[in-house]
N, C-alpha and C positions, 0 to 999 in steps of 0.2 A: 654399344653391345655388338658384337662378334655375330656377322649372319650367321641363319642356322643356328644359334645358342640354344634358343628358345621358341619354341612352335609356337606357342598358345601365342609370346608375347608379340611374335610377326603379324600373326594375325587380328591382333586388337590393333597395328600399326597400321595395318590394309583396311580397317574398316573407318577407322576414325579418320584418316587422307589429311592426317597432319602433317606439317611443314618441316618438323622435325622428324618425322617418321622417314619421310621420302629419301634422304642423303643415309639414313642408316640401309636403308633397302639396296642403293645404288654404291656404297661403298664395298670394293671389292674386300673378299676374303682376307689376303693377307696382311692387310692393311690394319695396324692397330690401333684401338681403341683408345678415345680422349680421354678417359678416366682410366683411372688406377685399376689395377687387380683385386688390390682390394675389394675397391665398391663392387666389383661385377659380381664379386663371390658372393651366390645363393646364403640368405640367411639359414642359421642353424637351424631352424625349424622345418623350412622347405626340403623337401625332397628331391633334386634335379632329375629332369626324365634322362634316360641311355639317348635318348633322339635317334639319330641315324649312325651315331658309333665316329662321329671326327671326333677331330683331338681335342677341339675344343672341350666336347662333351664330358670324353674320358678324364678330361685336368677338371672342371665343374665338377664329378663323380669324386672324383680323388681328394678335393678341397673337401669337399660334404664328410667325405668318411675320415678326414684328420680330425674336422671341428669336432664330429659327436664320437671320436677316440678321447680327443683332448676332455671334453663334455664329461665323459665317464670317470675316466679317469680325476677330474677336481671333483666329482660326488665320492668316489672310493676315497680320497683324500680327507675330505670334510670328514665321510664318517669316521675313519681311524680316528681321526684329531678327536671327538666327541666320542670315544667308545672307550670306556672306562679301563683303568688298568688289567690283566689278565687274572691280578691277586684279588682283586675286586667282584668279579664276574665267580672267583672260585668259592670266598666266604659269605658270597650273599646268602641271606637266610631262605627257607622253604617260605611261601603264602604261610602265613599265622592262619588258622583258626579264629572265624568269628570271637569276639570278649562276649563272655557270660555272664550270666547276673550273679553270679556269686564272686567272681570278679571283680566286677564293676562294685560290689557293698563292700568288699573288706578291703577295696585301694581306698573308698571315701572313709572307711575308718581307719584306715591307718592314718589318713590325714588327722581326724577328728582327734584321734588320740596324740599325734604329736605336736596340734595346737592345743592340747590342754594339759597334756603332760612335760613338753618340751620347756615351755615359755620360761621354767623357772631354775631352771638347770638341768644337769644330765644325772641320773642316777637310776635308781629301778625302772622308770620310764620310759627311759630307750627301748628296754628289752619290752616292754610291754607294748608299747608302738610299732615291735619289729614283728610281735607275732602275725598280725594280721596281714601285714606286707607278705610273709611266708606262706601263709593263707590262701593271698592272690596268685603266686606262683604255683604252687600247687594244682588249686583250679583251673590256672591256665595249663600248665602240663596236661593235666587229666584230658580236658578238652581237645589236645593237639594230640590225644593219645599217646604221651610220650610217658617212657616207664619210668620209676627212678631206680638205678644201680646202685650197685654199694659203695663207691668212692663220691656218687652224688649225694646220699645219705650220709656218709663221713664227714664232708665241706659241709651239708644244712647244718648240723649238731654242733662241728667245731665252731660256725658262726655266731651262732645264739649260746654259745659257750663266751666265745671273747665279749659279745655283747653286755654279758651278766659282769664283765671287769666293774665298768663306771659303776654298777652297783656295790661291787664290795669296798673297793678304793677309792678314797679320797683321791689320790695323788692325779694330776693331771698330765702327766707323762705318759705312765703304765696306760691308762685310760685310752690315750687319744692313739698311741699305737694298737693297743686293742681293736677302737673301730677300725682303723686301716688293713687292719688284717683281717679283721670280719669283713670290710669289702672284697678285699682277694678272694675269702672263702667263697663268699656269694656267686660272685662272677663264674668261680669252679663251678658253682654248683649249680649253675643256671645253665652255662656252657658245656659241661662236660669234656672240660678240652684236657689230653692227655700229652700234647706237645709242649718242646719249649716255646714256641709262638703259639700256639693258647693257652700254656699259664701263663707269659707275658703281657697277651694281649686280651685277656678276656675281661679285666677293668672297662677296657674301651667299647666294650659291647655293652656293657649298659650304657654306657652316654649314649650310644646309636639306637638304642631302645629307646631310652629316654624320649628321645625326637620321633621318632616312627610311629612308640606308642599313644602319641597325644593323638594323628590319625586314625589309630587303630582303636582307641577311646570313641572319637569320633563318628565315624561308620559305625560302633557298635550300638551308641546310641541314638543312633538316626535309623537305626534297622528297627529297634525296639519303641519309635517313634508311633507307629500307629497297633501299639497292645492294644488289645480288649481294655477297657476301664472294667471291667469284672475281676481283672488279674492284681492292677497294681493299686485297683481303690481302697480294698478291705485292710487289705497290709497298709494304707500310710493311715488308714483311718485307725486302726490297733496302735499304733507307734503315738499317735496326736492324744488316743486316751491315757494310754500308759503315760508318757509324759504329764498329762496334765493332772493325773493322780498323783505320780512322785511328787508331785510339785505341790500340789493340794493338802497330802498328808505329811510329807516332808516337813514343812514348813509348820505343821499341828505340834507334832510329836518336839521338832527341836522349840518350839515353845515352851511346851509343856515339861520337859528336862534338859535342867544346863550339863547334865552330863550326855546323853546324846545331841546336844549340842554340839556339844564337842568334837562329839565324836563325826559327829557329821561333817563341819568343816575341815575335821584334817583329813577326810576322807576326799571330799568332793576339791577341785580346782578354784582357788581364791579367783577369779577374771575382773578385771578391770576394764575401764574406756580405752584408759593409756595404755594397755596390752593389747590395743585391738590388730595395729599396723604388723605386731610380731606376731599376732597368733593367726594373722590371717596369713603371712610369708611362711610360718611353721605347716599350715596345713597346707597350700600348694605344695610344699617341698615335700613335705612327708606323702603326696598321693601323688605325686608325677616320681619319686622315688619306685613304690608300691604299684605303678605301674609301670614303671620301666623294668623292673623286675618280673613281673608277669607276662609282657612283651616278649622277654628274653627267653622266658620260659617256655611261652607258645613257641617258637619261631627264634632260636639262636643264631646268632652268626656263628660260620663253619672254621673255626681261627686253623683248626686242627690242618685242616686240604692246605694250608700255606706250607710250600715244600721249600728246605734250605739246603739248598745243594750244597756240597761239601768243595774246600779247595784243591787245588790243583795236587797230587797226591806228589812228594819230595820221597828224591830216594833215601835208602836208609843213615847214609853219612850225613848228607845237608842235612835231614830231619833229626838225627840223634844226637849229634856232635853237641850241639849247644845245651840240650840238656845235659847229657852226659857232665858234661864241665859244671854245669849248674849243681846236679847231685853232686859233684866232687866238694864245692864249696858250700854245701848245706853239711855233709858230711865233717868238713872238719869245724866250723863253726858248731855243730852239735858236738863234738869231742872238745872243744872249750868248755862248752855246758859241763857237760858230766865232768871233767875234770875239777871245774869249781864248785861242783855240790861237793863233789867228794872230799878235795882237798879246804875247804871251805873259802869265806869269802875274805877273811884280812890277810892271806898271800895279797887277790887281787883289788883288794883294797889300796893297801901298800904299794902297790906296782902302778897303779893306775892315776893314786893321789886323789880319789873321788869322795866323799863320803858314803856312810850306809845309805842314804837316802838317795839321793843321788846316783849310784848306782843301781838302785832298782828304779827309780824311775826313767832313769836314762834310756832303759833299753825296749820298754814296754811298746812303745807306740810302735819304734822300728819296725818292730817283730809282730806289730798288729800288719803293717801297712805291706810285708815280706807274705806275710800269708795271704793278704787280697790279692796278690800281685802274681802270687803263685797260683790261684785258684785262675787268672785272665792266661798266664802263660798254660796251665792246660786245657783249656779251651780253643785257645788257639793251634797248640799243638795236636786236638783232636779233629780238629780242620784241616790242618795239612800233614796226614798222617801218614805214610807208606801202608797203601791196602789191596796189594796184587796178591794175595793169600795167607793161607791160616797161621804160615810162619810170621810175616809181619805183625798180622794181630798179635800174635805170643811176644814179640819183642816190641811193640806198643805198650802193648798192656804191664811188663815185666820196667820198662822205663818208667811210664808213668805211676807205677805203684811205688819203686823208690821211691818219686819224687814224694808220692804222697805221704808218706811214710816216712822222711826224714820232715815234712813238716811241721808234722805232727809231735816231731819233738821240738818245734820249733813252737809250738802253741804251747805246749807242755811249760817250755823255759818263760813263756812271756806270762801267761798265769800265774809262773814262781816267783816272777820279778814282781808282779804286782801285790801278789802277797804279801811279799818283804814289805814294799812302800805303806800297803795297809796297817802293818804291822807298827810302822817307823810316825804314822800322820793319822791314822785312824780312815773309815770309811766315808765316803759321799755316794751320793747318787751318780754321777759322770763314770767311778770307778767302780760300780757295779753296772749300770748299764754296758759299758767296752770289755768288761769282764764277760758279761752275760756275750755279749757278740764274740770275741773272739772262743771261749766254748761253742758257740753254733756253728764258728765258721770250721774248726776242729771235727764239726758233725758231720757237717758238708764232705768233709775229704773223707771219712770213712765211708760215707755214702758213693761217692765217687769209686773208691776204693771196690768195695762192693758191686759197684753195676758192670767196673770190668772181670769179674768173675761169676757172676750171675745175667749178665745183659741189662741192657740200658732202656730199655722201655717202660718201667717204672719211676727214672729217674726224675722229669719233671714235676711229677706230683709228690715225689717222694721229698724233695726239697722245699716244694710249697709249703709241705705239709708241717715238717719240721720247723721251715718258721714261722708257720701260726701256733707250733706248738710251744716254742719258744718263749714267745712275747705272752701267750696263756698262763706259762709260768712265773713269767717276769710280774705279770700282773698279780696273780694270788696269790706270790710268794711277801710282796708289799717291798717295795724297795726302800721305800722309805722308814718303812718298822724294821727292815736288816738294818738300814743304816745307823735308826739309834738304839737299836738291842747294842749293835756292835760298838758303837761307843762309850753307852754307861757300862758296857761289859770292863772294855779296855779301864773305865775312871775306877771301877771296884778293884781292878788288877793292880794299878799306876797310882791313881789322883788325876791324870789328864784327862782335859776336855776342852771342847773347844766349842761352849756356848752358842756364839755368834753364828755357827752356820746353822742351829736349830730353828733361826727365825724364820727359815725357808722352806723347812719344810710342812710338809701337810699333813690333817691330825691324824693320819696312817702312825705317825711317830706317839703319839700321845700315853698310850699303853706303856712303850719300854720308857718314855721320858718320865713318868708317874714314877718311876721307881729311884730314881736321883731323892738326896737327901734336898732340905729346904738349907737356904733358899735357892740352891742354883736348880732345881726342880721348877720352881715359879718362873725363873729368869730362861730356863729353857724352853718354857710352855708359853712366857710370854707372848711371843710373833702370835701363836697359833691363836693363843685368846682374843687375840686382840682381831684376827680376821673372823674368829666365829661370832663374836659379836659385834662385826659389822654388818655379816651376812644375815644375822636377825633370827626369824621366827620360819625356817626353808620347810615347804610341804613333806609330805614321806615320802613322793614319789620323785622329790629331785634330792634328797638326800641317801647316799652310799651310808653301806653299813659302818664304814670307819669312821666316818662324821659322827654319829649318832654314838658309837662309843666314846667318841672323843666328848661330845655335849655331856654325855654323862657324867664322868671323870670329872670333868671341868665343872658340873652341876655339882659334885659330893665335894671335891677338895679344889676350890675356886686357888687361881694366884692370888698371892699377899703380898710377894718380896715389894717392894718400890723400885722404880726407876734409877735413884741413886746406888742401891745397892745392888742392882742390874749392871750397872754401869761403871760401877769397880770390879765386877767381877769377869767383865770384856765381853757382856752380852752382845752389845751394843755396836763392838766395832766390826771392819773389813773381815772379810773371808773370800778368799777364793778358790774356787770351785776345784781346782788340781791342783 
């Protein structure tokens, strides 16, 4: 050690009159040190004194204030690395509101209700198991004293709207996009998000509910841990008599008449041993649902504060040129249209070498997949748009409303194409579903259309909204009852039909199939009988109202035809779907 380094530590060397001591006392100043620099350098923690101000001191001092630079500096490091994204910190939710007990009783019945209503299938029962989940939200809003507005009262109604599909329709198509779009509705209306990243991302908010609120279940039942038993005794003790009265006289009366009998078990849920493992998964699902929901309710994530900066703004050549050219060729590709409606189709029959059929189907998809394509190219063009003033906007707005606007004759022609083919093959399901999307997406553009003349802050929700309106109507319109009005229609017009794809569908068809002479009436209902009476003796609460007409029908005028004479008439064979 360098004399003079260290005061304290000379003087512990003067007292102790060690051996090693003495040559460090007696080594002159300039003379350097047998160890490294390293070692001499004060740990980080020590503080070296000023001493008497040599250099030594001042290089000691200097070392100390690098180390706890450096020191600092890896803590500022660490915390950036562990500090959550900026977009993270912005959509965190507010602290939730303690869970309430009114809460806490209608997530455990919406459980109760979707293990005893669910187990058997989907039908009135959803919607019945979804009021209470609504319930719990509500509660929780009231609680977080959050209000509900009128686009959050639109999303509640449209939801429990799509919900009541699986009850009217059989079809499990219509159905299952129904719930999907009643989740969207939800999430709106839980979130109140009026951006495109919160109607994008407001699905994701309940899963983040989801997780959050098992916690916030948690605490809420550990706060209510030490009630009074004055509060919650009287209440389970009312529930244990009632119960055991139902149960007491219940069991008298269905004794006493086989017709309340009856009446009682198609009322109450059949439960089994073997339904235990599903109805106990039904009810965790159905109350961490019911409370993810109410979570969300108290205490939403803020999807709305996620800001999307727009791109680099392109002057008015780069940015218009390419559309420009783009209109050019939608423009004359729609002057073909109108020339062959007008002039009609066996010029370009004859010129092309195509059949009728064939030519309307040839063009349909193109023309689906031109209009997705054009809805992506203005959205990007709304990204990099020229926006240094009100002229720009005006020559934005005037581009892309051509564009929108020669699409639209481009939806127009794809509709016509596919009418033809409907015309030529009859209907399916595939070609009213792509039917039904390309009219939406037709919707879309006037929508679009619209927001550049009125402003575009309604736009997200106005698009949501349309497509849960959409699929609302896909559902109650029955797709599968267009599909076979529209073909015994076509067999009274023609004699064609084409049996074999009736075996697919669901007894949503059974109504217009009823109306076929025998026996291809029998041979078309076949499939259908033949799955309702596998499906047996289905409670009322998992049976849709087009089941239930269907059992009827099928109860008054049972099939007769047989198998063989099914099977000459091409019940039996291939069909495919386009």
């Amino acid at each position: 050690m360098p004399e003079n380094a260290d005061g304290a530590g000379k003087a512990a060397d003067r007292t102790e009159g060690t051996a090693a001591a003495q040559p460090a006392a007696d080594r002159p100043a300039d003379k350097p040190a047998d160890k490294p620099a390293a070692e001499q350098a004060p740990p980080a923690a020590a503080v070296p004194s000023m001493g008497t101000g040599t250099p030594a001191d001042a290089a000691a001092w200097q070392a100390w204030q690098q180390q706890q630079a450096w020191h600092r500096a890896a803590v500022a490091r660490a915390a950036a690395a562990s500090a959550p994204p900026a977009w993270v910190v912005q959509v965190r939710p507010a602290e939730a509101a303690p869970i309430g007990a009114v809460t806490l009783a209608a997530t455990l019945v919406t459980g109760l209700c979707a293990a005893l209503l669910l187990g058997d299938g989907i039908g009135p029962g959803l919607l019945l198991a979804a009021v209470p989940a609504v319930v719990a939200a509500y509660a929780a809003a009231r609680e977080a004293r959050r209000s509900a507005r009128p686009w959050t009262l639109l999303w509640a109604i449209g939801c429990l709207a799509l919900l009541a599909v699986p009850a009217l329709r059989d079809s499990a198509w219509p159905s299952t996009l129904a719930i999907l779009a009643a989740l969207l509705l939800g999430a709106l209306a839980l979130h109140g998000s009026r951006t495109w990243p919160g109607v994008l991302l407001s699905p994701l908010g309940v899963f983040e509910a989801a997780v959050s609120g098992l916690g916030w279940a948690w605490a809420g039942l550990r706060s209510r841990g030490g009630v009074s038993r004055d509060r919650w005794l009287p209440v389970a003790k009312a529930v244990v008599v009632a119960l055991v009265l139902l149960l007491l006289f219940g069991t008298l009366f269905a004794s006493a008449d086989a017709a309340f009998a009856d009446l009682l078990s198609g009322l109450t849920p059949d439960i089994s041993i073997e339904d235990g493992p599903l109805r106990i998964v039904l009810f965790l699902f159905g109350s961490l649902l019911a409370l993810a929901a109410a979570r969300a309710a108290a205490a939403p994530l803020r999807w709305d504060r996620i800001k999307v900066t727009p791109g680099k703004a392109r002057s008015r050549v780069e940015w218009a040129l390419p559309l420009i050219v783009l209109n050019l060729l939608f423009a004359g590709f729609n002057a073909v249209q109108l020339a062959v409606l007008f002039g009609g189709y066996d010029k370009v029959l004859k010129s092309t070498g195509l059949t009728y059929a064939e030519y309307a189907r040839q063009g349909f998809w193109q023309l689906l997949w031109a209009t997705l394509f054009t809805l992506v190219v203005i959205a990007l063009a709304l990204r990099w748009a020229p926006r240094s003033g009100a002229g720009d906007r005006r020559f934005v707005r005037v581009v892309l409303g051509v564009l929108c606007a020669l699409t639209l004759v481009v939806v127009a022609s794809a509709l016509r194409r596919m009418d033809l083919y409907v015309d030529a093959y009859g209907l399916t399901i595939l070609r009213v579903s792509v039917t039904a999307m390309e009219m939406w997406l037709g919707l879309v553009l006037v929508l679009i259309m619209a927001a550049g003349v009125f402003g575009a802050r309604w736009l997200p929700r106005a698009v949501a909204g349309s497509a849960a309106a959409a699929v609302l109507a896909f559902g109650l319109l029955s797709p599968d009852g267009m599909v076979a009005e529209r073909n015994v229609a076509r067999f009274e017009a023609d004699g064609k039909i084409d049996l074999a794809y009736f075996q697919s569908l669901s007894a949503d068809a059974v109504p217009a199939l009823d109306r076929l002479p025998e026996p291809r009436r029998s041979c078309a209902l076949h499939g259908i009988s033949q799955e309702i009476s596998r499906a047996g003796d289905v409670p009322w609460y998992a049976t849709s109202l087009g089941e239930r007409r269907a059992r009827q029908i099928l109860r008054e005028r049972p099939v007769t035809a047989t198998n063989e004479v099914c099977s000459r008439l091409g019940a039996f064979g291939s069909r495919s779907e386009y």
